[in-house]
C-alpha positions as CSV (number, residue, x, y, z in Angstrom):
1,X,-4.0,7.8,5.8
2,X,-2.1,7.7,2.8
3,X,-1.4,7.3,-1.1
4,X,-0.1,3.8,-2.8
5,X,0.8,3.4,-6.3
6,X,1.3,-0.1,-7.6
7,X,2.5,-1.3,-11.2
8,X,2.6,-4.3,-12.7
9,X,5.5,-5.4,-15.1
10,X,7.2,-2.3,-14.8
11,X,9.8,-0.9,-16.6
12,X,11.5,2.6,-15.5
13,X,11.8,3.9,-19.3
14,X,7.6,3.4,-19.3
15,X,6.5,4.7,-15.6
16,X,9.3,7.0,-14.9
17,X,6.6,10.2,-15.2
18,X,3.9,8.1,-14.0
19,X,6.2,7.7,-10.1
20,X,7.0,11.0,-10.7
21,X,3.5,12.7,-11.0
22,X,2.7,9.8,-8.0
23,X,5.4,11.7,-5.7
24,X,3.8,15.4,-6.2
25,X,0.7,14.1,-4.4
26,X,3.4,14.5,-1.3
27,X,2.1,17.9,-1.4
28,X,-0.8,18.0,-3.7
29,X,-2.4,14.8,-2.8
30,X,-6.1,14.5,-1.9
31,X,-6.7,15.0,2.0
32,X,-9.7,14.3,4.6
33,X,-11.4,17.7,5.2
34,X,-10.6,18.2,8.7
35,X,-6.7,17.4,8.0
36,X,-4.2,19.7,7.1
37,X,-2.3,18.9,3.3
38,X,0.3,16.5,2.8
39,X,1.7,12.8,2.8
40,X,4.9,13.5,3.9
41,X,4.9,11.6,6.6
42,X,7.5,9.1,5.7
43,X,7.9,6.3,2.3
44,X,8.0,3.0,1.2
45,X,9.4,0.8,-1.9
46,X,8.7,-2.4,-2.4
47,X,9.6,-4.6,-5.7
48,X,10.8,-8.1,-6.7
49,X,14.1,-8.5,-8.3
50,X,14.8,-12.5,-9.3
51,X,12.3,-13.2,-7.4
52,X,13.5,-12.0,-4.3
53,X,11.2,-9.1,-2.7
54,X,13.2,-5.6,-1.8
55,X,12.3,-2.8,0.3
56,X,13.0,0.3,1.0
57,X,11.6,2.7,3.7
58,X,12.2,6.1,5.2
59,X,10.6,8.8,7.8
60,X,11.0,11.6,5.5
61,X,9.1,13.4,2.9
62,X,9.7,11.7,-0.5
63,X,10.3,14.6,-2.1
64,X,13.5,15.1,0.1
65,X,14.6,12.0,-1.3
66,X,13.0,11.2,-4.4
67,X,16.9,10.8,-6.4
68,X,17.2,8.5,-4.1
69,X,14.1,6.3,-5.2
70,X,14.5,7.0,-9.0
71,X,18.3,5.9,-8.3
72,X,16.9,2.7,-6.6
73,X,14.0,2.5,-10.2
74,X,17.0,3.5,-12.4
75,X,19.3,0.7,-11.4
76,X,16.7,-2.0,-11.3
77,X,15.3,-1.0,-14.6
78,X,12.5,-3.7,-14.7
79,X,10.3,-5.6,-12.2
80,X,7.2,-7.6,-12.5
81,X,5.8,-5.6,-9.4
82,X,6.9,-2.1,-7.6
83,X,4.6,-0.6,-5.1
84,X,5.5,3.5,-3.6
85,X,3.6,4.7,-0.8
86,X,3.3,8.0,0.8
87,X,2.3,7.9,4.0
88,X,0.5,10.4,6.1
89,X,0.2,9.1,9.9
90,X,-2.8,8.5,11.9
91,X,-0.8,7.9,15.2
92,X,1.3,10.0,16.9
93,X,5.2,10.1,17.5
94,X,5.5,7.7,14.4
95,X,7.1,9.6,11.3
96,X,9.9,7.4,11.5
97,X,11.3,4.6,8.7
98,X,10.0,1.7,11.3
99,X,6.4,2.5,11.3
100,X,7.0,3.2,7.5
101,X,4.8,1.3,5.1
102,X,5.0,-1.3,3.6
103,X,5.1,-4.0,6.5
104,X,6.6,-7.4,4.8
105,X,7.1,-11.0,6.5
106,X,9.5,-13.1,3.8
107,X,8.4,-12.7,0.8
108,X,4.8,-11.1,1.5
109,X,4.4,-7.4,1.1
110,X,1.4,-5.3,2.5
111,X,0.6,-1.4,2.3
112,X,-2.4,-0.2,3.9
113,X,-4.3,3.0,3.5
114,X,-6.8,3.8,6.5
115,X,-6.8,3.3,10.0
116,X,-8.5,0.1,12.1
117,X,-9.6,2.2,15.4
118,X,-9.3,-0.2,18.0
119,X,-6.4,-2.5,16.3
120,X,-5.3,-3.8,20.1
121,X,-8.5,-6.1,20.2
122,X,-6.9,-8.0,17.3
123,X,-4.0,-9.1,19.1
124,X,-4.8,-12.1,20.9
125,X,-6.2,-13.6,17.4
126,X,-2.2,-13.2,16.4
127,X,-0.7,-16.3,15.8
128,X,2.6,-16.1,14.3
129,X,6.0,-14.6,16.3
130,X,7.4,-11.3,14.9
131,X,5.2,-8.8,15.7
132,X,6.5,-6.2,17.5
133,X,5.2,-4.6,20.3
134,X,5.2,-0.7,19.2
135,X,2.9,-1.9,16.2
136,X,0.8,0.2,15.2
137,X,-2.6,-0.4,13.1
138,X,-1.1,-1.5,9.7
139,X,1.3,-3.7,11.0
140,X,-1.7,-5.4,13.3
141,X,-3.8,-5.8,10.2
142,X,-0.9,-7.6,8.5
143,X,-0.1,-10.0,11.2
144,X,-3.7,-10.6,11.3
145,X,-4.2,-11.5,7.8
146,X,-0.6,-13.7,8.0
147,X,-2.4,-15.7,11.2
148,X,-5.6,-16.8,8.9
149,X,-6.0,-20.4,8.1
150,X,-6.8,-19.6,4.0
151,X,-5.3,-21.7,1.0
152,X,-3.3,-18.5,0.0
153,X,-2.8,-15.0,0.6
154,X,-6.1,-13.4,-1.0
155,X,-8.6,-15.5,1.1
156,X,-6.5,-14.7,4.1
157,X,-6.9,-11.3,3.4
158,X,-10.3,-11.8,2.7
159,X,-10.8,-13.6,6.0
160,X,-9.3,-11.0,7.9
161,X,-11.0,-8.0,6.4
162,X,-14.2,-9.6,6.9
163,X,-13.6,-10.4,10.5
164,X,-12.9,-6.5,10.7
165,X,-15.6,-5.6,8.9
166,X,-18.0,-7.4,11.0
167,X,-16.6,-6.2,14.5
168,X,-14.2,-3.2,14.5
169,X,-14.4,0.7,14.0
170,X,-12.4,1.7,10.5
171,X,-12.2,4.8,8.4
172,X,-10.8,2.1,5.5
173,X,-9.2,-1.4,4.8
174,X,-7.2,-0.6,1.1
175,X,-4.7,-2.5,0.7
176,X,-1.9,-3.0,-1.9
177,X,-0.2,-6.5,-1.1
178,X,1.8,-9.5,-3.1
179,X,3.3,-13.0,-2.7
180,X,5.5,-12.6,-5.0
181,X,3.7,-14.6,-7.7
182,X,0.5,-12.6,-7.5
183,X,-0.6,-8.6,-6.7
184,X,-3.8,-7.8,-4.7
185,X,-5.8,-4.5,-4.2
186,X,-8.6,-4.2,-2.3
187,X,-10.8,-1.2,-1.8
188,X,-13.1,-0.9,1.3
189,X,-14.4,2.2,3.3
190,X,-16.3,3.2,6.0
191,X,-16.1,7.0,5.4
192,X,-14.7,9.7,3.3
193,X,-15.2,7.6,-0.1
194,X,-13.3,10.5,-2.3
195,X,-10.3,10.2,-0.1
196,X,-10.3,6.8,0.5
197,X,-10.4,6.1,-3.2
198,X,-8.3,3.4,-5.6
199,X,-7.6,4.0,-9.2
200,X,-7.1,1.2,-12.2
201,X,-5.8,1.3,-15.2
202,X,-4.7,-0.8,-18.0
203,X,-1.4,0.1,-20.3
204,X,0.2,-2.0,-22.4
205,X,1.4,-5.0,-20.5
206,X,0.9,-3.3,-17.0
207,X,-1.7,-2.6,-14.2
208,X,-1.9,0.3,-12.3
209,X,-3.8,0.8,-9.2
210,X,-3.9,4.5,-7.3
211,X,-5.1,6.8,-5.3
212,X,-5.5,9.1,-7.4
213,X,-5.3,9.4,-11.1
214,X,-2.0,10.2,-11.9
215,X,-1.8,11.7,-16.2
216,X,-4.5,11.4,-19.1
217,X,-2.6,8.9,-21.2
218,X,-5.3,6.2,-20.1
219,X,-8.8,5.4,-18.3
220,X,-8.2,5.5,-14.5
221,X,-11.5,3.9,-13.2
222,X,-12.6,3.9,-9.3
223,X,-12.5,0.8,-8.2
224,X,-15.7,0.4,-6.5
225,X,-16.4,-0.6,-2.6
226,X,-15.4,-3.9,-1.5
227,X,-13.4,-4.3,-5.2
228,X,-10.8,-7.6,-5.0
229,X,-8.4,-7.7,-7.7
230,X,-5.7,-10.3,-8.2
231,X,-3.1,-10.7,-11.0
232,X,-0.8,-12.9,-11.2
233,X,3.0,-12.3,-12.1
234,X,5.7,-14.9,-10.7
């Protein structure tokens, strides 16, 4: 249960208010009506710098270290791809950097907003080493989609979330994820559709997919249930 923002060829002079507005929703984002308010559960950089992917996690409230991640923006300048997350945790005893998002295997990234009930049932379909064994749902789900027989990453996904679709309890299945030559979002939901929500807008050069819309400088449209988008970048 959390909040992703992902841009596309982004440069720090552009989006700088745009990650800013993003890391108020630690306290003003959008929450489930039964849940109290807040993502600040822990956070998660991702971006690609020559190529290489980079991450960044903590356990703590971004706003306790958001210097830190405008430091890390600053310094980088441009990317063709950053992704933030704010996480809010579905599991207990978990507000820690490791069970941060995003989860990432080479150069694959994945962040995840929802929770997949009864992830344990996925395990034996696991075929690749890594995993760990405090894993929580997320991390599952992104082993799961790395163990799919697909030509590349977005029908692996696909595969995957259909195979949970079909057979497991979840609240959602969005998903921010990348390559490194090409960003995915996916919007899926089983409940609570104006919390479980994803955001896209178009400015200039760059995409931007979020959870909520972040200024009024352009159209934020939902993207709409079972919504695939892929652009390539590398």
């Amino acid at each position: 249960m959390c909040r992703v923002l992902g841009i596309t060829q982004f440069e720090v002079h552009k989006h700088r208010e745009l990650v800013t507005r993003f890391s108020g929703l630690v306290k003003t984002g959008v929450v489930m009506a039964e849940d109290p308010p807040g993502h600040a559960d822990g956070w998660g950089l991702a971006f690609y710098r020559e190529g290489q992917l980079v991450v960044h996690k903590s356990g703590r409230s971004l706003l306790d270290e958001f210097e830190t991640v405008i430091g890390l923006l600053s310094e980088l300048q441009t990317t063709p791809l950053m992704i933030l997350h704010l996480r809010k945790s579905a599991w207990q005893n978990t507000s820690n950097t490791r069970h941060a998002h995003p989860f990432y295997c080479d150069q694959t990234v994945f962040f995840h907003n929802g929770v997949v009930y009864d992830y344990p049932a996925l395990l034996p379909e696991i075929t690749i080493p890594g995993l760990a064994e405090d894993a929580r749902d997320t991390e599952v789900f992104f082993y799961h989609v790395l163990s799919q027989q697909a030509p590349d990453l977005g029908q692996a996904f696909l595969a995957s979330a259909a195979s949970i679709r079909r057979r497991f309890r979840f609240s959602a299945l969005n998903s921010l994820f990348s390559d490194g030559e090409t960003f995915y979002a996916y919007r899926e939901y089983a409940r609570e559709p104006d919390y479980y929500s994803l955001f896209k807008a178009g400015r200039d050069d760059s995409l931007l997919i979020a959870s909520e819309p972040l200024d009024d400088r352009c159209d934020w449209v939902p993207m709409t249930q079972g919504e695939f988008l892929s652009v390539d970048f590398g």
